[in-house]
N, C-alpha and C positions, 0 to 999 in steps of 0.2 A: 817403697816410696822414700823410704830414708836417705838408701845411699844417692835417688834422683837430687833429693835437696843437700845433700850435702856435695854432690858435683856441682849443682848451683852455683851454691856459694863459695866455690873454691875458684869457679871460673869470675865470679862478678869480683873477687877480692883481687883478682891476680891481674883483671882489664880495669879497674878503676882509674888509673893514670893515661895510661893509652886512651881512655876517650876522654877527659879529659885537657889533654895535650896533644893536638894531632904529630903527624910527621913533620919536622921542616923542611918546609922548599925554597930551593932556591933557585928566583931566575933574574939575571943582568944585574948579579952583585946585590939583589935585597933576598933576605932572609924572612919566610915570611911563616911562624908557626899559630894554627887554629888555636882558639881556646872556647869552650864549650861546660855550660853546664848537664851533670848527666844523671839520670835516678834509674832506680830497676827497682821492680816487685814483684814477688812471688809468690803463689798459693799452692796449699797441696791439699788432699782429701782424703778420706779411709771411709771404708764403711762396713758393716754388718748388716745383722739380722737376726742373729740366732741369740737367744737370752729369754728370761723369764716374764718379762715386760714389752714381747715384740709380738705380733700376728703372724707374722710375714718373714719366711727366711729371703735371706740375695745377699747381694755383694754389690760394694762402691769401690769408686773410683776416682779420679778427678785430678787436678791441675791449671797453672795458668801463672800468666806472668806478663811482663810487659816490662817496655823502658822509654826513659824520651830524655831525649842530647837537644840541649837549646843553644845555639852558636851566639856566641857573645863577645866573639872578638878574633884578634889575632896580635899576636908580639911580633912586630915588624923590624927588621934589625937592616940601616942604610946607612952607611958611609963611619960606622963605627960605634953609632950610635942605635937603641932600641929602645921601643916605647910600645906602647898602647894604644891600639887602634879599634875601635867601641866599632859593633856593628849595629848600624843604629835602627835597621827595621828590626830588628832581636828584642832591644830595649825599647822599642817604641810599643812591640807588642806585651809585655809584660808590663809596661808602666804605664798603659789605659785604663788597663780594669783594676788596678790599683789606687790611679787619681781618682775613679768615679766612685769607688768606695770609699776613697781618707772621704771624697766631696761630701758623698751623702753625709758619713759621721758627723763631721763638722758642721753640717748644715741642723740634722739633728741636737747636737750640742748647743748650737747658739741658740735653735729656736727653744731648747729644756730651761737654758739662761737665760730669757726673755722672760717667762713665765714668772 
């Protein structure tokens, strides 16, 4: 199980930048590179049985892992010039459930300040 997490993590150290930064493309003179936020997690497991405090001999096993890339833009590069260009269903979707939580706070906060 070891050397599985340590491949792991030689492969998530080594892509961290490539997903982050797509390829650039280029089409009719604009330059247009992804930018994306990216996470990964992973689990591992081991198991027994055999010991002074167990009923039951067997064996484990297990694993798991996961990742999620959220697109949050692209550096757009036109006429010499490159900027930033927000994807804005991206941010719209991370920055709902965020206002509806500062909201609730707030709303909590005034009403403790009222009191």
């Amino acid at each position: 199980m070891s050397n599985l997490t340590k491949q792991l993590a030689e492969t998530v150290t080594q892509s961290g930048v490539r997903t982050a930064y797509g390829e650039p493309v280029e089409m009719d003179g604009t330059v247009v590179m992804p930018v994306a936020i990216s996470g990964y997690g992973f689990g591992g497991g081991e198991g027994g049985g055999s010991g002074p405090n167990t009923t039951v001999q067997g064996e484990g096993s297990g694993g798991g892992g996961g990742g999620l890339s959220l697109p949050v833009g692209a550096y757009v590069t036109r006429d010499g010039y490159t900027r930033f260009e927000p994807n804005i269903i991206a941010l719209l979707t991370v920055a709902v459930p965020f206002v509806c939580v500062a909201g609730r706070a707030l709303a909590r906060v005034i009403r403790a300040l009222k009191r």
